[in-house]
C-alpha positions in Angstrom: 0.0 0.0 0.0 1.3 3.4 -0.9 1.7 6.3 1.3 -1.8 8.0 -0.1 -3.7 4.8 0.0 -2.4 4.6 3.4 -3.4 8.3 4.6 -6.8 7.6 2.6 -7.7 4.7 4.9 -6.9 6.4 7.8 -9.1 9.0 7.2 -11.7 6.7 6.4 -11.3 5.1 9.5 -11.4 8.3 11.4 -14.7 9.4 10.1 -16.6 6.0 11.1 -17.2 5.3 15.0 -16.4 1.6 16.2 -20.4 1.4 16.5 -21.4 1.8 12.5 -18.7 -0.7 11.8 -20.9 -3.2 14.3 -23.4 -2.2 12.4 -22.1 -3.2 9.2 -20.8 -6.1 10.6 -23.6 -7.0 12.2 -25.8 -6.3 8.9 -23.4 -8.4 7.1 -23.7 -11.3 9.2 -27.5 -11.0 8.8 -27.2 -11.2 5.4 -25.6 -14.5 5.6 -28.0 -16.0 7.8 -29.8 -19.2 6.3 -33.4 -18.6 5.2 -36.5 -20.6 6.8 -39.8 -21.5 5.6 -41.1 -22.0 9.1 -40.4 -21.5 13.1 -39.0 -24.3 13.5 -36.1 -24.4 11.3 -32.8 -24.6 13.2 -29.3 -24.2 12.6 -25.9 -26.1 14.5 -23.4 -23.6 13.1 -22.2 -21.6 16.1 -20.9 -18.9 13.9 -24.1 -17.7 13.1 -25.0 -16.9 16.8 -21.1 -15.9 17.6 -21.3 -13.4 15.0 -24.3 -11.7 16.9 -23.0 -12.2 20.0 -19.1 -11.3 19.1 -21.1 -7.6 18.3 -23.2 -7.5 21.3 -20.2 -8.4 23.5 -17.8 -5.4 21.9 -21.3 -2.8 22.4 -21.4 -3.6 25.9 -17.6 -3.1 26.1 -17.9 0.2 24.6 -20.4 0.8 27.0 -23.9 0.4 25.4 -25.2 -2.4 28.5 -28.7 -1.7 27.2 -27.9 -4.5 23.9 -26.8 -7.1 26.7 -30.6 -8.3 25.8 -29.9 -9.5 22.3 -27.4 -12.2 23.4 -28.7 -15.5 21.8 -27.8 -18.4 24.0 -28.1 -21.6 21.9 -30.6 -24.6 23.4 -28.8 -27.9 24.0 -30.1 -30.5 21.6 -29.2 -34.3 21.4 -26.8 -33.8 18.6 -25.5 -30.6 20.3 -26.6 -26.4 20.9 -29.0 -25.3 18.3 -30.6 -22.2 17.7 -33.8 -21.5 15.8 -33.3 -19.6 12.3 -36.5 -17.5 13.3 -35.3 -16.8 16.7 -31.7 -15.6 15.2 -32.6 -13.6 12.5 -35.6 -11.5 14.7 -32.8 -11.0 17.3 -30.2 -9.5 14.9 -32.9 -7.5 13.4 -34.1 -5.8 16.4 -30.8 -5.4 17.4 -29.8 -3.2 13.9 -32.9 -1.6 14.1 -31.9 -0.3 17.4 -28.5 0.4 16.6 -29.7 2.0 13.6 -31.8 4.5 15.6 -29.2 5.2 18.6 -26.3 5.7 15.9 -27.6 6.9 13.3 -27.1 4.3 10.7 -29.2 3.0 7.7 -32.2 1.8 8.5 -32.0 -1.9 8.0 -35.5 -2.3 7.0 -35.0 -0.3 3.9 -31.8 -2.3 3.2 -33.5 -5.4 3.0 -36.3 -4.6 0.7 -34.0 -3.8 -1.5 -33.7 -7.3 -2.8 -36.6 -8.9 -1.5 -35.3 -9.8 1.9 -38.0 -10.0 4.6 -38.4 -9.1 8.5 -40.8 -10.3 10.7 -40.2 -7.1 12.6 -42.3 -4.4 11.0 -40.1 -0.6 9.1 -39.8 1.7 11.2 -38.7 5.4 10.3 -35.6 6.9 12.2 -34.4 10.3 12.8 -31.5 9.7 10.2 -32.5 10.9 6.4 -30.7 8.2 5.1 -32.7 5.5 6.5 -36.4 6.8 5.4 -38.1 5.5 1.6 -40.6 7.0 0.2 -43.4 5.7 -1.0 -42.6 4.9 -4.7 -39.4 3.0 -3.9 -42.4 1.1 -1.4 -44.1 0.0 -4.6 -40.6 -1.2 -6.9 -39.3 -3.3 -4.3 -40.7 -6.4 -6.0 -39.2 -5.2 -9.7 -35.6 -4.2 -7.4 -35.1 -7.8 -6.0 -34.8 -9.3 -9.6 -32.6 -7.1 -10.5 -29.1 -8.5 -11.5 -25.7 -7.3 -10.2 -25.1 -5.4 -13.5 -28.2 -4.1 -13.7 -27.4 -3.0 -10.0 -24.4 -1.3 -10.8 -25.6 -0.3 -14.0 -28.5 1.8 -11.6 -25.8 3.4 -9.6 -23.6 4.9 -12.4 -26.9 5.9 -14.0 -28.0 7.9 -10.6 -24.1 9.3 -10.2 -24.4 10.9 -13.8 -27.8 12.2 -13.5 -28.0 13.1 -9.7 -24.6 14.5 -8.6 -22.5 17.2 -8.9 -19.1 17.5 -10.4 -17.1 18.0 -6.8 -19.3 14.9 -5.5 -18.6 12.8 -8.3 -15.0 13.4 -8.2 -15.0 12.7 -4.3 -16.9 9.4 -4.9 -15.2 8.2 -7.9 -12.3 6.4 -6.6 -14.3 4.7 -3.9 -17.0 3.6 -6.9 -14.3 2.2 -9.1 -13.1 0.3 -5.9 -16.5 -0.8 -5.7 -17.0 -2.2 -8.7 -14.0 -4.5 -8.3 -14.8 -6.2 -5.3 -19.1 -5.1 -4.3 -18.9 -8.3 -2.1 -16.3 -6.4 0.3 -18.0 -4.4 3.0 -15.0 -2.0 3.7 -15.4 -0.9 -0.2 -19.3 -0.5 0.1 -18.5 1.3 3.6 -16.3 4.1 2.3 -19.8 4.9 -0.4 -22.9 4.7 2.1 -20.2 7.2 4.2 -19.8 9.7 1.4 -23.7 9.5 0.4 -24.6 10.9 3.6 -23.6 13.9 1.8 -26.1 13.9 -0.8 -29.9 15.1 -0.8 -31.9 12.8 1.1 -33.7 11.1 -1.9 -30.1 10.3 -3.8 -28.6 9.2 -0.9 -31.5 6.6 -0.1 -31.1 5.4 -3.6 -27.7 5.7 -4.1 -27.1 3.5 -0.6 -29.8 1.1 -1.5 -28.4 0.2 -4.6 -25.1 -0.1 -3.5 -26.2 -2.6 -0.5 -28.4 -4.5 -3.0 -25.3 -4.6 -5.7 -23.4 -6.1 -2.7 -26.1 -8.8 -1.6 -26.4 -10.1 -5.5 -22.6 -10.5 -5.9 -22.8 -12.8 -3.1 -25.7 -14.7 -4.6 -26.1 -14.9 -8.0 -23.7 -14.3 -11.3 -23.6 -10.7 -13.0 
């Protein structure tokens, strides 16, 4: 790494508090969580409720007690701990959405609709501009979740020609080329949801949306 690329990533990681990269940690793990058709679905793999409970741990350490209540503690089964797929995802999702409203960060809720993920825990609107969809990107969820990854990425460019300046596009532009390398990273779609918050609130909703979604398809399906 060269001496800018250096200075670049440590202003990056100046600007971002060690809660929003929970956040994104924690979202990321959500993302990875196996579906279920039903309650009673379970899953064996301890990394599922470690990687809740790894983010928990490090909010109470930085003093945030009040998320000691979303530690999942597996059952004991005969074939070993267990936790339901219904109980895990509903606990990581009420614990973004509160981290989403005490920090600040994108509501999760929106983020999930932007590929056709579902939440058995009902939107709710924070105090953050970023996090609140109006009412027509309500009704092209369903069009949105077939979307491919080029089309995704297709969408974004489109919105960054149309919808921003010349200074913002030159800010973003590095981090976008970055992103188009590697959308499966979380660090390089990190460094873009950061920058949007400088945009108008409908772009920025957009513009983060699509970036999350390009990110979910590259981990699921072929450009």
């Amino acid at each position: 790494m060269n001496d800018d690329s250096l200075l670049e990533e440590k202003d990056f990681m100046a600007q971002t508090t060690p809660e929003e990269l929970l956040y994104e940690q924690l979202l990321g793990a959500y993302h990875s969580t196996p579906s279920s058709n039903d309650s009673y679905s379970s899953t064996r793999d301890s990394n599922h409720w470690m990687a809740l409970n790894s983010v928990i741990a490090e909010l109470v350490n930085l003093g945030h007690t009040n998320y000691q209540k979303f530690t999942l503690n597996p059952a004991n089964g005969h074939n070993g701990q267990y936790v339901t797929i219904a109980s895990l995802r509903m606990q990581m999702m009420a614990a973004l959405r509160t981290m989403a409203r005490e920090f600040g960060c994108v509501d999760p809720g929106y983020v999930l609709s932007q590929y056709g993920a579902t939440s058995s825990l009902s939107v709710q609107q924070t105090s953050n501009p970023i996090s609140n969809a109006n009412a027509h990107q309500s009704q092209t969820q369903h069009q949105e979740s077939s979307l491919t990854l080029a089309q995704h990425l297709e969408r974004i460019d489109k919105l960054v020609k149309e919808d921003l300046t010349d200074d913002q596009i030159s800010q973003i532009f590095p981090d976008l080329e970055k992103f188009k390398e590697n959308p499966a990273a979380w660090q390089n779609a990190q460094r873009l949801i950061i920058k949007a918050a400088n945009f108008s609130r409908d772009v920025a909703v957009q513009f983060i949306g699509s970036v999350l979604a390009a990110m979910a398809m590259s981990k699921i399906g072929p450009v």
